[in-house]
C-alpha positions as CSV (number, residue, x, y, z in Angstrom):
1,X,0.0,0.0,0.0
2,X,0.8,3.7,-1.0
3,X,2.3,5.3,2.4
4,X,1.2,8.7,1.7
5,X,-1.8,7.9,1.2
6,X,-1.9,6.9,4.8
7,X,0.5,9.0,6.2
8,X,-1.3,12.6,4.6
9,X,-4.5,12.2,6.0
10,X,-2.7,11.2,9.4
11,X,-0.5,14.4,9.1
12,X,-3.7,16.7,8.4
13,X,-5.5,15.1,11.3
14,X,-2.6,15.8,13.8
15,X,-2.3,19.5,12.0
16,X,-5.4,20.1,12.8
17,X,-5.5,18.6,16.4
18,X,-2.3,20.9,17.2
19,X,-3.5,24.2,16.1
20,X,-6.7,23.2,18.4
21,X,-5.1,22.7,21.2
22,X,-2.6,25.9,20.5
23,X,-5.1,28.7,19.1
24,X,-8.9,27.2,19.7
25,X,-11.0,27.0,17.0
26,X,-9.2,29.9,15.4
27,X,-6.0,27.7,14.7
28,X,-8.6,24.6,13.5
29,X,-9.8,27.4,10.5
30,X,-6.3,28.8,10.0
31,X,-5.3,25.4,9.5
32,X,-8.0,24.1,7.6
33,X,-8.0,26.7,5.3
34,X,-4.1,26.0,4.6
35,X,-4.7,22.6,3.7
36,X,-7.8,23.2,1.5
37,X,-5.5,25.5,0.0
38,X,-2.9,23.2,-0.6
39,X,-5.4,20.7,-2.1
40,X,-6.4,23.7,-4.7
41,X,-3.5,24.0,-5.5
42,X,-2.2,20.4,-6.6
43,X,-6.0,20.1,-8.2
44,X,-5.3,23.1,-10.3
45,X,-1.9,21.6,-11.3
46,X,-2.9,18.8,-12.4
47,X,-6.3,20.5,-14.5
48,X,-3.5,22.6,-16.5
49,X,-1.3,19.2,-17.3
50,X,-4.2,17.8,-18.9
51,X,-5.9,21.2,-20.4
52,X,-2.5,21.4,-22.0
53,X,-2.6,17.3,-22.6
54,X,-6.1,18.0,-24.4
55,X,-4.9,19.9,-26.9
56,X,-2.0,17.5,-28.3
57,X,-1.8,14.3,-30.1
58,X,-1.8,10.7,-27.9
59,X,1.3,9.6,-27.5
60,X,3.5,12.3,-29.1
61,X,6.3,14.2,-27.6
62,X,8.2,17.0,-29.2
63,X,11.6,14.9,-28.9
64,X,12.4,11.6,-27.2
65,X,15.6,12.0,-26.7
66,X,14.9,15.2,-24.0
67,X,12.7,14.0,-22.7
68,X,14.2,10.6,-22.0
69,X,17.3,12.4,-20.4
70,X,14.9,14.2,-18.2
71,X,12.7,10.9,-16.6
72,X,14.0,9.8,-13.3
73,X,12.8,6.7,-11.5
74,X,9.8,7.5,-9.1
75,X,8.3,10.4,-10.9
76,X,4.5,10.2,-11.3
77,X,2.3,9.9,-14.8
78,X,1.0,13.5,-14.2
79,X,4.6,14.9,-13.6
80,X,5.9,12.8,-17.4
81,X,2.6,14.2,-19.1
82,X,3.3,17.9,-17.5
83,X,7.2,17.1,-19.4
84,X,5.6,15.4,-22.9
85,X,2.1,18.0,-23.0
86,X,0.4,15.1,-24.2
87,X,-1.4,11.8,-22.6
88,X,0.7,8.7,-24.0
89,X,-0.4,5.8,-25.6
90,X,-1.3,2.8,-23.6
91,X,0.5,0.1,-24.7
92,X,-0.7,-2.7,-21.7
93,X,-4.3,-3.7,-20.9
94,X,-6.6,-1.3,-19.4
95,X,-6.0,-0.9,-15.4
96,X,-3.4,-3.3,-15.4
97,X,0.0,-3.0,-13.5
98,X,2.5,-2.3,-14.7
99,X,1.3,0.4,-16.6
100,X,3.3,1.1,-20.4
101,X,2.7,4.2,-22.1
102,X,4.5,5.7,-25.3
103,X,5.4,8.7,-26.1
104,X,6.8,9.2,-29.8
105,X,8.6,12.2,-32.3
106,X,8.6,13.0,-35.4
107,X,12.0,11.6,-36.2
108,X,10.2,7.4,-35.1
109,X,12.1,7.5,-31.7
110,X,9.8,6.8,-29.1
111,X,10.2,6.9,-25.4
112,X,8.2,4.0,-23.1
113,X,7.5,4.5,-19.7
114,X,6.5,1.3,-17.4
115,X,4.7,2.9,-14.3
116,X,3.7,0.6,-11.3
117,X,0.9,2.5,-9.0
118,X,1.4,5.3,-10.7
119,X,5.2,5.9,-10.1
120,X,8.1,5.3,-13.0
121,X,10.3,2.5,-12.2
122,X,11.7,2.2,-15.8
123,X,12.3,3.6,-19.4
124,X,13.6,2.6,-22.7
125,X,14.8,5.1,-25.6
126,X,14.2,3.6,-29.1
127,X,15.9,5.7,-32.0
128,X,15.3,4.0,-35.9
129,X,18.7,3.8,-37.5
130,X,19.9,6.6,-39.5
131,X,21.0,5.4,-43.2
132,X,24.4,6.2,-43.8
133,X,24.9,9.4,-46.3
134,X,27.3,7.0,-48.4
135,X,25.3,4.6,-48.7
136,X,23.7,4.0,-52.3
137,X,19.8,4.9,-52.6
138,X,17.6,1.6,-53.7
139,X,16.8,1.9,-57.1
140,X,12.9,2.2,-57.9
């Protein structure tokens, strides 16, 4: 099990609790009001990932090669799709773990992420092979 997702909660409560006993019910709306804030604010992140995400092909990434020099284990999907501006494109069953999503340029390389509850654990960079400038052209 996720431990934030046990641990937050835990740490509101006690937040909460504290400024009680230090301020009264002042301190409970003081501190209230701080973490409703802080719940805005990581809403309102993650409505402009996927406002910008909605406007963007599935799956496509402006170059693979940045943005697989920029991934770092332990990252979450919202935080690679805020990098890419785009969703990627599932590439394992539906709600499935591990998750696989691709991200592709225009050039045919294509970046795949393999998320497991929602946090990175690995990446691979594919780039096509570049024809050598020497190299005759087939004939037609």
């Amino acid at each position: 099990m996720n431990f934030q997702k046990i641990a937050l909660p835990i740490l509101g409560v006690a937040v909460v609790a504290i400024a009680y006993r230090a301020y009264g019910w002042g301190g409970v709306a003081l501190a209230a009001g701080g973490i409703v804030m802080w719940m805005l604010l990581h809403f309102t992140r993650m409505m402009k990932v996927l406002q910008g995400a909605a406007n963007r092909p599935v799956g496509w990434v402006d170059s693979a090669v940045m943005l697989h020099a920029k991934l770092r284990p332990g990252v979450n999907l919202l935080h690679v799709m805020a990098l890419t501006k785009a969703i990627g494109e599932l590439l394992s069953e539906k709600d499935a773990q591990p998750e696989v999503f691709r991200w592709t340029d225009g050039s045919g390389s294509h970046v795949t992420c393999e998320f497991v509850q929602g946090k990175l654990v690995k990446w691979t960079l594919f780039r096509p092979p570049v024809p050598e400038e020497g190299a005759a052209a087939p004939a037609p």
